[in-house]
ZAMARGU-4260 file (C-alpha; in steps of 0.2 Angstrom, whole numbers, plus 5000, padded with zeros to 4 digits):
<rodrens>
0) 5489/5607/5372 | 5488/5623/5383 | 5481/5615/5396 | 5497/5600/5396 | 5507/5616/5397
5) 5499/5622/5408 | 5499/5607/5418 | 5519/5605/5416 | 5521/5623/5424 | 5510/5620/5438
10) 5518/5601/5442 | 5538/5607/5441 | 5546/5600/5458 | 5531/5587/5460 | 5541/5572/5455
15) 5553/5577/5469 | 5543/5580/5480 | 5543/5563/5494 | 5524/5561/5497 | 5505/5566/5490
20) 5504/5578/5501 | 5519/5589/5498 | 5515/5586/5479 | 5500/5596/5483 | 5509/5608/5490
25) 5521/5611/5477 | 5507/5611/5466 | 5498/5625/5476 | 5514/5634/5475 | 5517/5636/5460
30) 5496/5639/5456 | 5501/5655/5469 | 5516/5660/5459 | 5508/5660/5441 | 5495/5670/5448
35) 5504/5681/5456 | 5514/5685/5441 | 5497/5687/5429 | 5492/5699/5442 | 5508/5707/5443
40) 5509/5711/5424 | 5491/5716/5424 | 5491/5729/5436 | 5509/5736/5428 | 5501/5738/5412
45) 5483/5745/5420 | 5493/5758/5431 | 5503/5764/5415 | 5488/5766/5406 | 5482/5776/5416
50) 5495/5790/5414 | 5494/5796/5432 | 5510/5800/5438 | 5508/5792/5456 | 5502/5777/5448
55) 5515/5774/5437 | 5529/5776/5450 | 5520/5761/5459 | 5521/5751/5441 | 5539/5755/5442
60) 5540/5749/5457 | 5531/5730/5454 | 5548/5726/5442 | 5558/5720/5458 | 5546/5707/5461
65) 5544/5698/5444 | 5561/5688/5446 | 5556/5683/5465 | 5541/5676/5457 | 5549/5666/5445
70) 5561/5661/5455 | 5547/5651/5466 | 5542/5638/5453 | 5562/5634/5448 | 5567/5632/5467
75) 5551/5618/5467 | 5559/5613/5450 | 5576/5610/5460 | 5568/5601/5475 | 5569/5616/5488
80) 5551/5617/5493 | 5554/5626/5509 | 5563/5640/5503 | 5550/5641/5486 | 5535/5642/5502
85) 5545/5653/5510 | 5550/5667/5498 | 5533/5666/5489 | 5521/5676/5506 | 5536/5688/5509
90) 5536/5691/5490 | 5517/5695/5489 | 5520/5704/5506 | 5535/5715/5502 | 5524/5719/5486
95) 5508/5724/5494 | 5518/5733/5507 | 5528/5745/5493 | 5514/5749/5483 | 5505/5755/5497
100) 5521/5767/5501 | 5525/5771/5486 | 5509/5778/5480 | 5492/5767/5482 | 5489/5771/5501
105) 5473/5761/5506 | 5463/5773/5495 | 5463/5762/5482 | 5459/5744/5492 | 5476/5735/5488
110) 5476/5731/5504 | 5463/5715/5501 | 5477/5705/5496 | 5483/5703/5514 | 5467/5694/5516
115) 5470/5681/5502 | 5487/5680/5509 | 5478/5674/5526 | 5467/5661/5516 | 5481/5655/5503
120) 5495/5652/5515 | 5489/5640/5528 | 5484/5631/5511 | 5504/5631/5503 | 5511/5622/5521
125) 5512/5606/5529 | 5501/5603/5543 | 5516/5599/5554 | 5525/5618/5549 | 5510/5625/5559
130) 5519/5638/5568 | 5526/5647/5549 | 5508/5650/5543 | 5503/5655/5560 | 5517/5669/5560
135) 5511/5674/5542 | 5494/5673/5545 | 5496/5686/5560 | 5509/5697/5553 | 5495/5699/5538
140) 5481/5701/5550 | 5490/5714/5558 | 5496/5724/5543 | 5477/5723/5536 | 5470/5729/5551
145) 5482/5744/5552 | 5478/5749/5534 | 5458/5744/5537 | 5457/5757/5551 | 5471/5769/5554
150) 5473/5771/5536 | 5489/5775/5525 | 5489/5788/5512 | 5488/5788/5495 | 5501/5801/5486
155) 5493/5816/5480 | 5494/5813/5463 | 5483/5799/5464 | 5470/5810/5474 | 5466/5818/5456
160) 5461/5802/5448 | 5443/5805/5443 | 5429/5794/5452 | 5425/5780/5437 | 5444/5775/5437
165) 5445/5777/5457 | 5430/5764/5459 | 5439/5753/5443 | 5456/5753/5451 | 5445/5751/5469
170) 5433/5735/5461 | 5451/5726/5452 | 5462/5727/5468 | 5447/5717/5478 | 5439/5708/5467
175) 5457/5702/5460 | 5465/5695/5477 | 5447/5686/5479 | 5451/5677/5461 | 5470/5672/5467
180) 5465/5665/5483 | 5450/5657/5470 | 5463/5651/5460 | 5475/5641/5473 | 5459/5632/5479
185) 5453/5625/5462 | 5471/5621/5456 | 5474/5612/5473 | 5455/5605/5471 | 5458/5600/5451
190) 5473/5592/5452 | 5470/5581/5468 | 5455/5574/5458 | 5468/5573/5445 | 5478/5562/5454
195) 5465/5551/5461 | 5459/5547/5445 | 5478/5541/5440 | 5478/5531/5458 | 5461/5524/5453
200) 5466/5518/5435 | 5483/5511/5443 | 5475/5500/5455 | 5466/5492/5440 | 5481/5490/5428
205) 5494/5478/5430 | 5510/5489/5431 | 5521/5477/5419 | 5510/5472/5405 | 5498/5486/5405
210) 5484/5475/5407 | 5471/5474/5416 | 5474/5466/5432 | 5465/5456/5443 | 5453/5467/5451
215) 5449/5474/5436 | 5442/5459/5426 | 5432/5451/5441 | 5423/5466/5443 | 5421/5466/5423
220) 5417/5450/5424 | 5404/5453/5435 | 5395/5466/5425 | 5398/5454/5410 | 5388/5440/5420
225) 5376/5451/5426 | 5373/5460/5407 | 5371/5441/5401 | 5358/5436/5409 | 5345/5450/5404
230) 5351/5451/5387 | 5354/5432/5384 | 5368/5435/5375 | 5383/5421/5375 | 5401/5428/5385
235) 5415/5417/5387 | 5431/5417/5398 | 5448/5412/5392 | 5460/5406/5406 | 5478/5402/5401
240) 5494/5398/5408 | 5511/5399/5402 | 5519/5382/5401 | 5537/5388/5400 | 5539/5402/5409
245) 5549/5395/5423 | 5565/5387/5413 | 5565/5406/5406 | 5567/5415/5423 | 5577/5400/5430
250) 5593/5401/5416 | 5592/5421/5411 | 5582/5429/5428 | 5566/5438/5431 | 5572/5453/5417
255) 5570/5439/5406 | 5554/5436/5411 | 5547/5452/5412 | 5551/5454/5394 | 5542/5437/5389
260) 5527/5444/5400 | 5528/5461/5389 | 5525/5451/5373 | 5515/5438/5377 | 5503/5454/5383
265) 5506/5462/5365 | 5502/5447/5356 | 5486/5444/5366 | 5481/5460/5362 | 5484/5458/5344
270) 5472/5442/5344 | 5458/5452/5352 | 5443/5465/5346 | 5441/5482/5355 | 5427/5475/5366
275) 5436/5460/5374 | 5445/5461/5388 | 5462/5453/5394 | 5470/5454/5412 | 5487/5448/5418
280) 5478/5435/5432 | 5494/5433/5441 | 5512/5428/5439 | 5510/5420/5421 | 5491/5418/5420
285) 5481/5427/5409 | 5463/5429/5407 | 5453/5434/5392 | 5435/5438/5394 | 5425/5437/5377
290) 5408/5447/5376 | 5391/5449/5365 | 5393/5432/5356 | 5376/5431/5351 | 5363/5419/5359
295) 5367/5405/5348 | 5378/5393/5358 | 5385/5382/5346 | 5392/5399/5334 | 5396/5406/5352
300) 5407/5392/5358 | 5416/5390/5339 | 5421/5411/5342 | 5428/5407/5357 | 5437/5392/5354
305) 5441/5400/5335 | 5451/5414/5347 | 5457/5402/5359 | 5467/5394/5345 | 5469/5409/5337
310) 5481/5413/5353 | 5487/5397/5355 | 5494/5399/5338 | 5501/5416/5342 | 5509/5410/5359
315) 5520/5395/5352 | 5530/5406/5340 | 5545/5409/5347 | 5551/5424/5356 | 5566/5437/5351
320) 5571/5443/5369 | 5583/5454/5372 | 5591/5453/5386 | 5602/5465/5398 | 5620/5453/5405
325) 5629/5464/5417 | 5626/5482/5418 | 5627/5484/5399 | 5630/5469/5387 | 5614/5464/5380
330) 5612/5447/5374 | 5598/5440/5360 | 5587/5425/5369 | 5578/5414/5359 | 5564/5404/5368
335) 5548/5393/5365 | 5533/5395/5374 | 5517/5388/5372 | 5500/5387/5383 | 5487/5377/5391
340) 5472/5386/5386 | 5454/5382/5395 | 5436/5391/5390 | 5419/5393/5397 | 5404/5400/5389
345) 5391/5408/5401 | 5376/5415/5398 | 5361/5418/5410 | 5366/5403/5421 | 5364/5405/5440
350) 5383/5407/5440 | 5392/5422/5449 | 5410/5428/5441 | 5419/5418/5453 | 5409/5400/5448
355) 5414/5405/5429 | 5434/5406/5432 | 5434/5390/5440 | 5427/5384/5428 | 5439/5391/5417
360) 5453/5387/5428 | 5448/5370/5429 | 5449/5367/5410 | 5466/5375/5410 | 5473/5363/5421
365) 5464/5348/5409 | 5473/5355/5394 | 5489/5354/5405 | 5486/5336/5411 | 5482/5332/5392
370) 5502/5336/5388 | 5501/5357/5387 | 5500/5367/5374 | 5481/5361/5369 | 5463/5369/5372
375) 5450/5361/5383 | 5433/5367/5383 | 5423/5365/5400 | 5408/5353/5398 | 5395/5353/5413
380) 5395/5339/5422 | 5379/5329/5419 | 5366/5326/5435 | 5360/5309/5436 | 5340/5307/5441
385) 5337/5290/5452
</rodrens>
């Protein structure tokens, strides 16, 4: 649950944003934000605690900067990316910049920051934006050497700190802008993996049904064909085609369709165990691909046909659809659909994935030929000796 939160915080703007790579941007953004904040409310709370007067005034001093930072993520979240990558480096900046005047000097190392201001924001802008990182990436270079090697310093009250909380206060201020820059990177890092493994299962799910799609189950397929032969075990492959389907999209349009598709896919699933597999083929094929069946084949070939007529059964009931006239009249269609249905069996043949769907494909087309709505089963054609 945190982690969805926390998920939701660092994608606001994304969905606006026109591209994968300004969604990652955005993301970095806000990554930056976040982590500024938690760093600004730590170092408010560890200067109070310390009591010391100068160190105080610069916790005073950080309250400016807590509604600039918050206002980063929300310009994301209303689609203004360049001003949320803009205000973010002169708000971290400005920060480091004031506390140094105010109180910390360079004494106590808060000066590091520039550096993870130098790493981070080449990371939060486009590639084509060169020329805005280059400015901030100089003006921080600058600032750092300055404080490096001429030095500011540190208001006298903070001179009588004693040495354990000067070397504390010294260690945080480094070791914290080292973290941040840290945290940027992995956030960037994460959810870029993140998003490929979305990409990767979209490219094997068919968008309307929810199926698997093509690519998906000829690549199943083949490790099912593969797994077969070493274990001996009967798979089968159930192709099938709607017989219908067109008279549906020609008198009530492709919505209509679409809906039929959407069922169909839930009562295939409804006839299927966990360990089978169906796929929308292609327009209104389907593929179902049955596995572990035993080694056996007359009990493997009555499963598969017992599910192949379990679905044929399912398909013919007729469908409830209900579908959109207009921009908001809904009308109730009532239509009958049934399937040609054709099976194959395989196990531990010289066949490859591809060999097995034709098969398949091929008694489809015989159940059509035989007046629709009817199972074939493929037998092998017999080889005659001279």
């Amino acid at each position: 649950m945190m982690m969805d939160r926390l998920s939701l915080w660092f994608q606001l703007g994304c969905d606006s944003a026109p591209t994968e790579t300004l969604k990652r941007k955005v993301l970095n953004v806000n990554a930056a934000a976040w982590a500024t904040l938690l760093l600004i409310v730590f170092f408010h709370l560890t200067y109070l605690a310390t009591g010391n007067p100068g160190l105080v005034r610069a916790s005073w001093a950080l309250l400016p900067f807590y509604p600039c930072v918050l206002l980063v993520p929300w310009l994301n979240h209303l689609g203004l990316h360049a001003a949320a990558r803009w205000l973010l480096p002169h708000t971290i900046t400005a920060l480091i910049v004031l506390n140094i005047w105010v109180a910390n000097g360079t004494w106590l190392g808060i000066h590091y920051y520039l550096i993870a201001i130098m790493v981070v924001v080449p990371v939060l802008f486009p590639l084509q934006q060169w020329p805005i990182p280059t400015v901030f990436f100089l003006l921080n270079t600058v600032l750092f050497i300055y404080c490096e090697y001429v030095g500011f310093p540190p208001a006298a009250e903070i001179l009588s700190l004693d040495s354990g909380t000067t070397r504390l206060l010294r260690f945080l201020h480094i070791s914290t802008s080292l973290l941040a820059a840290l945290i940027v990177s992995f956030v960037g890092d994460w959810m870029a993996s993140q998003n490929e493994r979305a990409l990767e299962a979209m490219s094997n799910i068919d968008a309307l049904t929810n199926l698997a799609n093509r690519r998906q189950m000829v690549r199943r397929l083949q490790e099912s064909v593969a797994l077969s032969k070493r274990s001996g075990q009967h798979g089968a492959v159930i192709f099938l085609d709607l017989d219908n389907f067109k008279s549906l999209n020609d008198v009530h349009g492709h919505a209509a369709g679409d809906l039929l598709l959407q069922e169909v896919s839930r009562r295939l699933r409804s006839c299927l165990r966990e360990i089978d597999l169906v796929a929308r083929f292609g327009g209104d094929e389907f593929v179902i691909m049955l596995t572990l069946l035993g080694r056996d084949p007359v009990a493997a070939k009555g499963h598969a046909l017992g599910v192949a007529e379990k679905i044929r059964v399912q398909l013919a009931e007729p469908y409830q659809l209900l579908v959109r006239v207009g921009s908001e009249v809904e009308q109730l269609v009532e239509h009958h659909c049934t399937a040609s249905i054709g099976v194959t069996l395989f196990q531990g043949d010289p066949l490859d994935e591809e060999a097995v769907l034709k098969q398949a494909d091929a008694a489809m087309y015989r159940a059509k030929d035989q007046g629709r709505n009817a199972i074939c089963f493929h037998t092998p054609t017999p080889t005659t000796t001279p």
